[in-house]
N, C-alpha and C positions, 0 to 999 in steps of 0.2 A: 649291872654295870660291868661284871665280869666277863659275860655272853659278851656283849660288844665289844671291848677288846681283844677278845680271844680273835673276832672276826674278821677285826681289823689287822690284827696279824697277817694272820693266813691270807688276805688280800694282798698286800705287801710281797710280801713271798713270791708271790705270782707272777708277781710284777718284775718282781727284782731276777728272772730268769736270764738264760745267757745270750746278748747282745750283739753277737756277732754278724755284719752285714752280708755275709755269703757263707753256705758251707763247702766242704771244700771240695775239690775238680772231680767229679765222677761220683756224688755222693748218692749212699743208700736214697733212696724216697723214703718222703716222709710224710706221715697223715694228719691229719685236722680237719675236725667235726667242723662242715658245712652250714649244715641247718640242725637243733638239736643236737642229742646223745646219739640217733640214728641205733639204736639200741635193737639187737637182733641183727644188724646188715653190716656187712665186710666191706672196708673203703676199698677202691681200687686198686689197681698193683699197674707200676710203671715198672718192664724189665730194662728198659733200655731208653737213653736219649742221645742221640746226637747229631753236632751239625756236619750240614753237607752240603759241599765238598769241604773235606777236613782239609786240603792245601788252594788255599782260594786265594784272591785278590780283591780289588774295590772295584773291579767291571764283572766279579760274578755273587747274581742272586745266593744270599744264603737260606735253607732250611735247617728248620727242626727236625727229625724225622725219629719219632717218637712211638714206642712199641707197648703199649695199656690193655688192662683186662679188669672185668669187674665180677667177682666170684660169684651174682648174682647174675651176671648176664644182662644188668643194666645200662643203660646208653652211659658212654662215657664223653664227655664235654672237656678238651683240651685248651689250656692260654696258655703262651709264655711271655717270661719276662728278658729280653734282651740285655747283654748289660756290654760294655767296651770300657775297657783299659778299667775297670773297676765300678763304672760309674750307670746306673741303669738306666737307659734311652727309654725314655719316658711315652715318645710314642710309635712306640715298635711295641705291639702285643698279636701279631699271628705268628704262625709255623713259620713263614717267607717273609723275607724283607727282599726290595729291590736291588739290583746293582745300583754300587754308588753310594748306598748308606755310610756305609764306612772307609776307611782310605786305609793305604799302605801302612804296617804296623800296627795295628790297632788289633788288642788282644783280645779277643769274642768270647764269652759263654753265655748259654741262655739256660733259662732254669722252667722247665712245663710244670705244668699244673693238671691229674687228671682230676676230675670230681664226678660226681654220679649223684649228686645235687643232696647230698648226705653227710658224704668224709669225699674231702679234697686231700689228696696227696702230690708229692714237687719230684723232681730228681732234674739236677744239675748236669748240665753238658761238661763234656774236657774243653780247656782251651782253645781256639783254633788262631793263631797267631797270623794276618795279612798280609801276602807274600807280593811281589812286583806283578803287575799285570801285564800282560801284551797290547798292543796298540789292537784297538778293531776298525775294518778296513769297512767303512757304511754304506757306501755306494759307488760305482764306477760310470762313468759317463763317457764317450768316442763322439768326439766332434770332429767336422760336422756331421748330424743324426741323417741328412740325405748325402753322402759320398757317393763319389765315383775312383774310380784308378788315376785319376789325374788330381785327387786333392791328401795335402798333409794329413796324416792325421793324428788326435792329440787324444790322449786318456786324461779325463780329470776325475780325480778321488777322495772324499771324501774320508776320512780319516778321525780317530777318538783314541787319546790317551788316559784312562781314568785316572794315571798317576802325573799327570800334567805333563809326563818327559818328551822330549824333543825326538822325532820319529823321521827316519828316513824309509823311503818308497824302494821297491824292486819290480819294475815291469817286465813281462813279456807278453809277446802277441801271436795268438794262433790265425792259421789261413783254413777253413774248410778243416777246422779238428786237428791239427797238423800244429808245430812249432815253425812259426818264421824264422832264419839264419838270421843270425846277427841282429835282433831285433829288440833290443833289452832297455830299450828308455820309454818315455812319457808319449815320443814322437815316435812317427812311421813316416819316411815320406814319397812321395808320388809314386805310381808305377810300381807300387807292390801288391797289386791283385789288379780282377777283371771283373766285368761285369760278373754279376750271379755267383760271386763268392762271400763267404761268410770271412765275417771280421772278429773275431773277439781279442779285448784286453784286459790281462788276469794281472793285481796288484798284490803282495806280501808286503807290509807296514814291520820294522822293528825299532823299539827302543834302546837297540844294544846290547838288551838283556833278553828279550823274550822276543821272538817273532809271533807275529799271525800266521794265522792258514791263509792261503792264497783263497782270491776272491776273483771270479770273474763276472764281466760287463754282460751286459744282453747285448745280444750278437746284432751285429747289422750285415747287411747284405749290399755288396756295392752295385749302384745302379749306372746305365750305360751311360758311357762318357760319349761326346759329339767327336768325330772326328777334325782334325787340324791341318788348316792348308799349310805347304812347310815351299811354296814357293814365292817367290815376286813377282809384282808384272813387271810384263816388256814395254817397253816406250819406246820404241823405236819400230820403223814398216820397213818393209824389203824393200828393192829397189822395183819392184815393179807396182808399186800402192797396196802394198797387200801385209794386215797385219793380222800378227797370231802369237799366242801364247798357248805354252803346256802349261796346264795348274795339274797338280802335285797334292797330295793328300795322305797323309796318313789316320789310320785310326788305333786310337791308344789300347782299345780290346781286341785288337783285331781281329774286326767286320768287315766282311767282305759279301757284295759288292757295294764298291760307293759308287753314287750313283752323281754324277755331275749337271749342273742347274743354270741357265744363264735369268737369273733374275729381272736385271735391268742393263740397257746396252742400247746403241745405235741401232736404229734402222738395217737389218741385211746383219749384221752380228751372230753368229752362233756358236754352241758349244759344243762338244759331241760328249752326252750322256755317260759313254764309258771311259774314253782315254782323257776327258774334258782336255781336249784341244779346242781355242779359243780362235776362232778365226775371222775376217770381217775385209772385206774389200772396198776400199777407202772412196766414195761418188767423188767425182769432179766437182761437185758443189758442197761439197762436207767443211764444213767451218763453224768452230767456238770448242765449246767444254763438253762432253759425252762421259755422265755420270755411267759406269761400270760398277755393276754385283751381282757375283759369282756365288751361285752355293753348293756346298760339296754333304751328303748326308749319307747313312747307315743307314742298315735295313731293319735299326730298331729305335728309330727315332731320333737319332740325333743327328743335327744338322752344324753345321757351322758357314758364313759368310765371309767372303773377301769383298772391298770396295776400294774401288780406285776412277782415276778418270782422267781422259786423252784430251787433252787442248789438240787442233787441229786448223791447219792454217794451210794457204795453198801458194808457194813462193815462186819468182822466177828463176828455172832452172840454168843455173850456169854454164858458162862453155864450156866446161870440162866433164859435165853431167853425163853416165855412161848411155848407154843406148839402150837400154831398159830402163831407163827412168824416160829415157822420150816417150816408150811407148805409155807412160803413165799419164804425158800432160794432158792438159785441156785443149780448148782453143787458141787459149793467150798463150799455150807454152810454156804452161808452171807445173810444179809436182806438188805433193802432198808431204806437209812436214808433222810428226806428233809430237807434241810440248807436252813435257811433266807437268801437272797441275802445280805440282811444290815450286821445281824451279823455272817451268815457263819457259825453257830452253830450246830450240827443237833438234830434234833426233834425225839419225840414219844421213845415207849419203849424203844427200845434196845440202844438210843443213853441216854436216861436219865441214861440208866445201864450203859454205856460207861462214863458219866459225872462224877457216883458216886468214880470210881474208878479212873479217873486221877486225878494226882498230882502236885503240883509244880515242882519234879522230875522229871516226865513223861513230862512236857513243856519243862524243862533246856535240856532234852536227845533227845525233838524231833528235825528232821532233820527239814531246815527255809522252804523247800516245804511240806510239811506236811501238807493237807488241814483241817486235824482235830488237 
């Protein structure tokens, strides 16, 4: 009966050792038998733990980075036990945890374990205290992804605060490797490059407290814009039936040569290919609407359209009509008027002489088909 008490003691004892839930910041390592007394074999030796990067934030991965040797030259088998603000994160047991685990202020150590499947030994990390992060800048987008020199363009970005703060953007834009002047917002707009130039937009994200590193876009390459007619047509014929127009072109890369097109147009109509002078000599029998398109193009594919169209009417020249417009009539003695399709009006001499003399009367008397 004394054996077992004595036994019981000494159980107790055991038991009753010191309780303490951590040792403290940088502590020795310490050993305990694995499997058995492990009698004859030396536990492992831990000289060093710690985490890394020791001034981190909650958008950087933390390790363990843990320095073990086993006097036998046995494999050594590492765990740790994470723990924050006191309390051990139950499922974090490798060297690496994710970004993100943790947030701003949150007081880190982790405690490794080597073992050599015998004696297991610990050694505790120093604190590492989570400091503000910087915004990270995830991706950068230029729209639109098919531009030319003739359209806006916008950088949109993607952006991640791990400490939730409010972030403002810093853009600039390179041309062909180069910094664009004065080009520091989200937008670029028209006519700041040409064909076969590179575009890129590099963003920097800050929270006020920390910036990112600058982030740039994938580069785009601006493709050829069409050229742009930059004149009007004429509505109006010379006095001797003969009408013409300059069309007028620019191109926004400037391509040269453009090359002038008469698409669609009256009978006897032509353009001349290089100055696109528009010319057309009006028949004694030319009467109604004459759908006109012009196209003006570059010598790398881009085209652009003009459309318009001459109302044509043949009136009796008045007696005041010069003697160049005689030489225009018919048989009956009329000339050729051109009416804007818009306003149906007609044009040039002899219809301005026609203008001068009608009246409010002469409207109330005309018949409702009446095209003048």
């Amino acid at each position: 009966m004394k054996r077992l008490i004595a036994a019981a003691i000494t159980l107790l004892c055991v038991a009753c050792g010191d309780s303490s839930d951590a040792p403290p910041a940088g502590a020795s390592p310490a050993s305990r038998s694995a499997q058995g007394t492990g009698a004859g074999n030396e536990p492992p030796e831990i000289s060093s733990a710690a985490i890394e990067p020791s001034e981190a934030g909650a958008s950087d991965a933390l390790s363990v980075e843990v320095v073990a040797r086993d006097p036998e030259r046995r494999a050594v088998r590492l765990t740790v036990e994470w723990y924050r603000n006191g309390e051990l994160v139950g499922d974090l047991d490798e060297t690496t945890v994710p970004a993100g685990s943790f947030a701003r202020g949150d007081r880190i150590y982790a405690i490794a374990y080597a073992s050599d499947g015998e004696h297991e030994v610990s050694h505790q990390t120093r604190t590492v205290t989570l400091g503000n992060s910087a915004p990270t800048v995830r991706r950068i987008t230029i729209t639109p992804p098919a531009a030319t020199g003739l359209d806006l363009l916008q950088a949109e970005a993607q952006v991640e605060d791990a400490d939730g703060d409010a972030v403002e953007l810093r853009h600039r834009w390179l041309r062909n490797g180069q910094p664009i002047p004065n080009a520091e917002g989200p937008r670029i707009p028209p006519g700041i490059g040409h064909r076969g130039e590179q575009i890129v937009a590099q963003v920097q994200a800050t929270d006020g407290s920390n910036d990112s590193p600058w982030v740039s876009s994938t580069p785009i390459v601006l493709a050829n814009a069409a050229p742009a007619v930059t004149t009007q047509p004429n509505y109006t014929l010379s006095g001797s039936g003969q009408y013409s127009y300059e069309v007028a072109a620019a191109d926004p890369d400037g391509d040269r040569p453009l090359k002038y097109e008469l698409v669609e147009g009256p009978q006897g109509m032509s353009v001349d290919v290089v100055t696109g002078r528009v010319t057309w000599r009006v028949p004694v029998d030319a009467k109604g609407v004459y759908p006109i398109e012009l196209a003006v193009s570059d010598p790398y594919g881009g085209k652009t359209t003009q459309k318009y169209s001459l109302a044509v009417d043949w009136t009796e020249a008045p007696a005041s009509a010069s003697d160049t417009q005689a030489g225009a009539r018919g048989k009956s003695g009329a000339v050729p008027a051109v009416v804007d399709s818009k306003a149906r009006r007609p044009s040039g001499e002899a219809a301005a002489k026609r203008d001068e003399d009608y009246t409010e009367e002469d409207q109330a008397e005309e018949p409702a088909d009446d095209e003048f």
